[in-house]
C-alpha positions as CSV (number, residue, x, y, z in Angstrom):
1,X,0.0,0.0,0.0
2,X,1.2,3.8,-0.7
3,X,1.1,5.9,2.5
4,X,0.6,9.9,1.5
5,X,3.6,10.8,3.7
6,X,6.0,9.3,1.2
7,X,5.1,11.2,-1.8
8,X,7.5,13.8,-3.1
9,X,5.8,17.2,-3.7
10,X,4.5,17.9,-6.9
11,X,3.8,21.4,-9.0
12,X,0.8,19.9,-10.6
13,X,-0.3,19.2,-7.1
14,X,0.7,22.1,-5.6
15,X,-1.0,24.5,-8.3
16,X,-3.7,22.5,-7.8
17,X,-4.3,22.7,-4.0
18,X,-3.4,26.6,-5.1
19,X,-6.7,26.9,-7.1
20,X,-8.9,25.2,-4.4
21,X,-7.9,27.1,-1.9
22,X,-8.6,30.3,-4.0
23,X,-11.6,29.1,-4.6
24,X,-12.7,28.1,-0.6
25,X,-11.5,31.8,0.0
26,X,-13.5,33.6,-2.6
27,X,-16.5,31.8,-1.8
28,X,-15.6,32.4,2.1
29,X,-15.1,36.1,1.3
30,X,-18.6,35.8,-0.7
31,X,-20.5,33.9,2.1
32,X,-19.1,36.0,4.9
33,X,-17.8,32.4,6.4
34,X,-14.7,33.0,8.4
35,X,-14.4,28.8,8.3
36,X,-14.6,28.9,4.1
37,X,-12.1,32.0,4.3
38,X,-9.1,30.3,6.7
39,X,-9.9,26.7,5.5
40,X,-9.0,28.8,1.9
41,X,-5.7,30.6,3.1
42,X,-4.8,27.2,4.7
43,X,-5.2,25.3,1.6
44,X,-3.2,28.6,-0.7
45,X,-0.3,28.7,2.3
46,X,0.1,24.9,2.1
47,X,0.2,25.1,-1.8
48,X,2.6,27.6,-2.1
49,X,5.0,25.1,0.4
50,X,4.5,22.3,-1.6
51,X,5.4,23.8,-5.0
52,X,8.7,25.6,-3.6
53,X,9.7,22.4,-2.4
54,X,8.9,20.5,-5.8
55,X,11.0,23.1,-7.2
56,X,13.9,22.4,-5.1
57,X,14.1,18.7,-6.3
58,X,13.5,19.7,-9.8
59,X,16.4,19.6,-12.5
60,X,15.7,22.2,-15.1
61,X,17.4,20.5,-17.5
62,X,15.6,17.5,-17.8
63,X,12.5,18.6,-16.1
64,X,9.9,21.5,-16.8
65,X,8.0,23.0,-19.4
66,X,10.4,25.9,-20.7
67,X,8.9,29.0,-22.4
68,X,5.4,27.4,-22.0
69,X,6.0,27.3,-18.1
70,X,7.3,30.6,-18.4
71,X,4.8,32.6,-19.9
72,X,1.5,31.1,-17.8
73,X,3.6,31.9,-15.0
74,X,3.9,35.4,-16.4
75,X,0.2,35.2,-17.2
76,X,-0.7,33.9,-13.7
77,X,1.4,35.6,-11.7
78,X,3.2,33.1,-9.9
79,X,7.1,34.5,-10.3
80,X,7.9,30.6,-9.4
81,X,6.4,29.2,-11.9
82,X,7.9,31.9,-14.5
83,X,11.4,31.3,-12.9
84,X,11.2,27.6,-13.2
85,X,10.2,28.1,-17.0
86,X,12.8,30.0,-17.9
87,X,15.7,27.9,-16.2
88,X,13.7,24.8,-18.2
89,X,13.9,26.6,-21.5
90,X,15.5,24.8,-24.3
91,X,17.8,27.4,-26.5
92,X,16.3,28.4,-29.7
């Protein structure tokens, strides 16, 4: 059997648990439920820890997305994201 503590962090993952969390916040923020709204930042804070330590264990040169990466993390905001893009980029 797989136990959850053994999994190494994922960016996938931790974009993913990014969006939820957004998503519990806004609709805490909507609502005017202070549970909805921390459960929210919880989930974002978490996120954000997870996909700096994907990151870490990441070799850009045989992992990532390149300019792809890069420019949705332009898009999106997430300077991580754009960062790990451009240290994946293949040259031209």
């Amino acid at each position: 059997m797989s136990s959850g503590n053994n999994q190494q962090p994922s960016l996938v993952g931790g974009h993913a648990e990014y969006v939820k969390g957004a998503a519990e916040s806004t609709i805490g923020g909507i609502t005017g439920s202070h549970a909805w709204t921390t459960s929210g930042e919880q989930a974002k804070a978490h996120a954000v820890d997870s996909m700096k330590a994907a990151g870490e264990n990441r070799d850009p040169s045989s992992q990532g997305f390149g300019k792809v990466e890069q420019k949705l993390g332009q898009v999106t905001g997430c300077e991580g994201m754009a960062k790990e893009g451009a240290a994946s980029k293949k040259p031209e």
